[in-house]
N, C-alpha and C positions, 0 to 999 in steps of 0.2 A: 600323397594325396591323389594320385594319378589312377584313376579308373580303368575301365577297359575305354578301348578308342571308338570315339564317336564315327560313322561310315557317314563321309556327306558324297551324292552323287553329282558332280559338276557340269553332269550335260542334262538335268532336268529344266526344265520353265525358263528364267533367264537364259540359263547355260551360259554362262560367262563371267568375266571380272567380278560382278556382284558376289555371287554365291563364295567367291572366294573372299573380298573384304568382308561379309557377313558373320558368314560360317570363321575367319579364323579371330576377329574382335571376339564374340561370342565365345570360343574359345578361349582366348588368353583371361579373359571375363571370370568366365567359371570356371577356368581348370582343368578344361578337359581334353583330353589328348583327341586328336583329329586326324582322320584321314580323308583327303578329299582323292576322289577320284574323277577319270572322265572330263579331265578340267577342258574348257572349251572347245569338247568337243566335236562339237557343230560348225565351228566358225573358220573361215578361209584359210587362217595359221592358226588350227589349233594348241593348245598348251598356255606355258606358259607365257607374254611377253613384256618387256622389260621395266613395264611400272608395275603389274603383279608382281614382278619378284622384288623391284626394291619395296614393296607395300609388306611383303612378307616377313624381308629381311628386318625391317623396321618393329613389326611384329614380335620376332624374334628377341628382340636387342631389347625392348619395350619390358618383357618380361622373362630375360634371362634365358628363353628357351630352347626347345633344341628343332632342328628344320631337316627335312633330309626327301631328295629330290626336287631341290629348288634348285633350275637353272632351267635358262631358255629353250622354252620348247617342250620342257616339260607336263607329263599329263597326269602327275600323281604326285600328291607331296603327301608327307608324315609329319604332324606339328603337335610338340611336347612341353605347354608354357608352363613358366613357375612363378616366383609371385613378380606383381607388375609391379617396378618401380619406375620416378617421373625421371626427372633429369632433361640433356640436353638429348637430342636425337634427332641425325639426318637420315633422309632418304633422297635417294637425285636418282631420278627414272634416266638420265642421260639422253632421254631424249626428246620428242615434247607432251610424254605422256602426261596424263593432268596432275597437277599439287593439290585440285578440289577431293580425285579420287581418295589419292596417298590420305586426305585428312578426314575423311568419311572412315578410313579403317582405322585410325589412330586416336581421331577423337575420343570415343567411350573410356576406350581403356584407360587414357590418362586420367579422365574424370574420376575412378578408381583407383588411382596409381599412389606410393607413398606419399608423393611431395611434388611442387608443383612442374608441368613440363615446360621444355621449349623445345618445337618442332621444326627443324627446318628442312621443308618442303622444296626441290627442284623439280624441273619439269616445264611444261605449257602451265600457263597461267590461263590462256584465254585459246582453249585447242579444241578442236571438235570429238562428239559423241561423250560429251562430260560437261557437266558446269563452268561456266567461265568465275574467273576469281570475284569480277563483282557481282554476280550472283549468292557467291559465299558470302562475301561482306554486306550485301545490301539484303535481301532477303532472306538467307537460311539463318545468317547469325541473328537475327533480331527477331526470328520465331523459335528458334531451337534454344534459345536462352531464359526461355518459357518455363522450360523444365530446373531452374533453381541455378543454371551456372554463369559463367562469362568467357569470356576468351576476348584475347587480343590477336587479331590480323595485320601483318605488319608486312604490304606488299612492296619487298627490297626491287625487283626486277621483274617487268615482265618479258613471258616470252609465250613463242606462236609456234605454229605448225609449218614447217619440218624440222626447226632447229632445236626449240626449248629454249636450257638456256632460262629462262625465270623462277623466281625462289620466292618465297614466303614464310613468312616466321610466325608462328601462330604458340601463342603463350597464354598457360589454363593453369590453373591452380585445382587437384583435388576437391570434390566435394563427399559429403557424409551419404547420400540418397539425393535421388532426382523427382521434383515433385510431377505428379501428371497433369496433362494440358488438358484443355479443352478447348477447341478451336472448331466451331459450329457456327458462328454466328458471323456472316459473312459482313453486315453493314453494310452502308452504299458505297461507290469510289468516290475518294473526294481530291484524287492528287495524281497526274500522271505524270513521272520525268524520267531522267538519261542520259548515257551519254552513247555519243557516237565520237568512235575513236581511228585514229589513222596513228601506224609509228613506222619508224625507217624511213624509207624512201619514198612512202605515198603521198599523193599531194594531202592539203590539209582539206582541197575543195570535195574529195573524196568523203570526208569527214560529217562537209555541211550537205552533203546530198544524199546521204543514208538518213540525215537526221530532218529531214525536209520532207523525205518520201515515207517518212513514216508519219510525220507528223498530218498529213494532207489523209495519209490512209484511218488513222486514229478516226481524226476530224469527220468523214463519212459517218461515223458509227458513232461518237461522242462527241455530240457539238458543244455542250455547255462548259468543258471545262478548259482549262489554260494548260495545253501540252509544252512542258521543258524539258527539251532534250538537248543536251550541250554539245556539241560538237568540240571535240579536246584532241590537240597535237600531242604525242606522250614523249615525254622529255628523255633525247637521245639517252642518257644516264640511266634511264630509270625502263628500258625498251629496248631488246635485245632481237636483232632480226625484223622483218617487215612484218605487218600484219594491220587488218581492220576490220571494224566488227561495233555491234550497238548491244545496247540492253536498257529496256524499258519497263519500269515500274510504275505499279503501281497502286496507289494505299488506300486501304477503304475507313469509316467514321470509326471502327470498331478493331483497328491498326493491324489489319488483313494484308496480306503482301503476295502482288500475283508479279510476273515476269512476261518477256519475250525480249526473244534474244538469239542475234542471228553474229555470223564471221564471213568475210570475202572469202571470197576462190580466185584465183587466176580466172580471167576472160568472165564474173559474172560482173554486171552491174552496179552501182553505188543504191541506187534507185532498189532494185530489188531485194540486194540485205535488207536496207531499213522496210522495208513492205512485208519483208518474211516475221520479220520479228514484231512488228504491228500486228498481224495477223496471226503471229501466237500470243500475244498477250488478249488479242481482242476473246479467240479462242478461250483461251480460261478464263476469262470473264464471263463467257455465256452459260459456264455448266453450271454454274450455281455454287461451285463449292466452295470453303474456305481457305485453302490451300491451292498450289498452283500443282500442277500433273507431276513438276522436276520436287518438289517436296515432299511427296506422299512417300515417295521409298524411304526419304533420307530420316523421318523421322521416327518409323516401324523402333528402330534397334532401343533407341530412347524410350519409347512407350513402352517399349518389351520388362527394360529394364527399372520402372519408375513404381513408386510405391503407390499406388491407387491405380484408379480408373482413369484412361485420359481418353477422348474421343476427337473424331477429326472428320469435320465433313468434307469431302471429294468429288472430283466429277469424276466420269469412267477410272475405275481403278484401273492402275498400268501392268502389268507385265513384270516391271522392276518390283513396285510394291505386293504385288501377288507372292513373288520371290521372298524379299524378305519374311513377309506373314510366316511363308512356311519354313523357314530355319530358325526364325526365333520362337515358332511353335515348337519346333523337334529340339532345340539345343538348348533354349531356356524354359521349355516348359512354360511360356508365356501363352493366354487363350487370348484368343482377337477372332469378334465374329463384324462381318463385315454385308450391311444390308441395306435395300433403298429406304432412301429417305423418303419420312412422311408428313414435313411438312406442304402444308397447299402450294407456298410459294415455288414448293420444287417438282411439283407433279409433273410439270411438261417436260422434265429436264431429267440430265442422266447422273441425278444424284444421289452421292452413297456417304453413310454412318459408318465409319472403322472406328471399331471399340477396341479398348485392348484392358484388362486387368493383369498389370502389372507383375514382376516379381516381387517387387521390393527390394532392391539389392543394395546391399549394404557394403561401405566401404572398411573392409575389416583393418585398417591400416589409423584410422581416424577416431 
C-alpha cells in the first residue's frame, strides 16, 4: 500500500512539535510513508526533543510501523505506518514534557484503530507552552466529542515542570466516521468557575490568592455573574513534585467553552498567576468567537478528517491553526477556507469562519 513518501518541511509556519504530531497522525491515518525534514529548525535546541520522540515512538507501536532517525536531537525522520491497531500503549516523555501533547497525536488514530485503546500518557500533566490536563478534561474533551466519539480521562498522577513524573490513562473505543461540527453560535456566558491549585510544598494560602486575584480581576469586567474558583490542595498521592497553577472556565447558554489559564514560576506572585489567566480568559471572551485561541488548532485534524461540512467561528486565527490548515490540506486533501465573519454582531471585532469539507474517512477495520 505504500506510496511514494510524502516531503513535510519542519521549519515552515509553526516550525515545531506541531507539524510533527500533525504531519505524522495524518500519516499513520492514511498510509502514507513520511518524510519530515528541517524538524525544528528554528528553535534554540533544534530537532528532536524528548516528548517528540516518545510521541513518535508511540506512533510507531500504534500502527506497526517503521521509524528511522528518531533519537534526540534529531532533524530528519522517515516514518513507514501499517495498519493501526488499538490496544494498550505507553508513551513517558521522561520528563515533564506534556501528556496533552502525547494525546493530540494519538488521539485520531485510535479513533480509527481495530479495537478500542488504552493510552498511557507520562509526562507534565499541568507544564508550560502546552495545555494543562484540565484544560483536556474540562474544555477540549467536551467540544471535541462533537464529532460522534467519547473518551475516558483518567488523571492517575500529576506532575510539573522540571520533574514530570504524571500519567494519564485516556480510554476510546473505535468509531465507524466522525460527524462534522458546527460551532458558530457563541450565546451569552452564563457560568464562570476553577480551580486554583497548589501541590508539594506550597502553602495552600498560595492557592486562595491566585484564586482571589482572579476573581477581583474577572469582577472588573463581569459584574453580574457568580465567579467559582476552587482553591484545591492536590492530594500528596495523586501530585508528584511542587507546582501551582489556575484554570478558569467558562460556559456560554449555547454550551460554548472559553479558558484561561496560567502556572507559578519561582519568585512570581500568587496574585499575578491568577490575574494572567483572568486576563486570558477575559481576552477570548472579547473576540467574539466560539472557540477559545488553545482550540482552533486542536480541532483542524478532526474537521479534516469528518464526513461533511463542519465550521468554527474564531477570533484571530493563531499560528498553530494556520499550521495545521496547511498539512491536513497537503496530507489529506482536506479544503478549509478561512474568512471574516459577517455577522453585524461581529463587525467591530476580529472575527473569522474556518470552513473545512471534510474527507469522510472511513474506518476500514469496522
Amino acid at each position: 500500500m505504500a506510496g511514494p513518501r510524502v516531503e513535510v518541511d519542519g521549519s515552515i509556519m509553526e516550525g515545531g512539535g506541531q507539524i510533527l504530531r500533525v504531519s505524522t497522525a495524518l500519516s499513520c491515518l492514511l498510509g502514507l510513508p513520511l518524510r519530515v525534514q528541517k524538524i525544528r529548525a528554528g528553535r534554540s535546541t533544534p530537532g528532536l526533543r524528548p516528548q517528540h520522540l516518545s510521541g513518535l515512538e508511540m506512533i510507531r507501536d500504534f500502527c506497526d510501523g517503521q521509524l528511522e532517525g528518531a533519537e534526540i536531537g534529531s532533524t530528519e525522520i522517515m516514518f513507514t505506518p501499517e495498519k493501526i491497531k488499538g490496544g494498550v500503549h505507553t508513551a513517558d516523555t521522561k520528563t515533564a514534557g506534556s501528556v496533552c501533547l502525547l494525546m493530540q497525536v494519538s488521539m485520531p488514530c485510535a479513533l480509527f484503530a481495530a479495537c478500542p485503546s488504552e493510552l498511557h500518557l507520562k509526562g507534565g500533566t499541568n507544564a508550560e507552552m502546552a495545555p494543562q490536563i484540565d484544560y483536556t478534561a474540562m474544555v477540549f474533551k467536551p467540544i471535541v466529542e462533537k464529532f460522534g466519539f467519547t473518551f475516558n480521562c483518567d488523571i492517575k498522577m500529576r506532575g510539573y515542570y522540571p520533574k514530570g513524573g504524571g500519567e494519564v490513562i485516556i480510554r476510546m473505543s473505535p468509531v465507524k466516521q466522525l460527524n462534522p461540527i458546527n460551532l458558530t453560535d457563541r450565546g451569552s456566558v452564563t457560568k464562570i468557575y476553577g480551580r486554583a491549585f497548589v501541590a508539594g510544598v506550597l502553602p495552600f494560602k498560595v492557592a486562595k490568592d491566585m484564586a482571589a486575584a482572579a476573581v477581583r480581576c474577572i469582577r472588573k469586567e463581569i459584574r453580574d455573574l457568580y465567579v467559582n474558583i476552587q482553591p484545591v490542595q492536590e492530594p500528596k498521592d495523586q501530585a508528584f513534585g511542587n507546582g501551582n497553577g489556575i484554570i478558569i472556565i467558562a460556559e456560554t447558554s449555547t454550551g460554548c467553552l472559553f479558558a484561561g489559564s496560567s502556572l507559578g514560576k519561582r519568585g512570581v506572585n500568587a496574585d499575578k498567576v491568577g490575574i494572567e489567566a483572568a486576563e486570558m480568559l477575559l481576552a477570548n471572551l472579547r473576540h467574539g468567537g466560539a472557540v477559545d485561541e488553545y482550540l482552533q488548532d486542536q480541532l483542524i485534524i478532526f474537521m479534516a478528517l469528518a464526513s461533511g461540512i463542519s465550521r468554527i467561528k474564531t477570533g484571530p486565527v493563531t499560528l498553530h491553526t494556520q499550521t495545521a490548515i496547511h498539512f491536513a490540506e497537503q496530507l489529506a486533501k482536506a479544503k478549509f477556507t478561512v474568512k471574516k465573519s459577517e455577522d453585524e454582531e461581529d463587525a467591530s471585532k476580529d472575527t473569522y469562519i474556518i470552513e473545512c469539507q471534510g474527507i469522510g474517512m472511513t474506518n476500514p477495520n469496522l
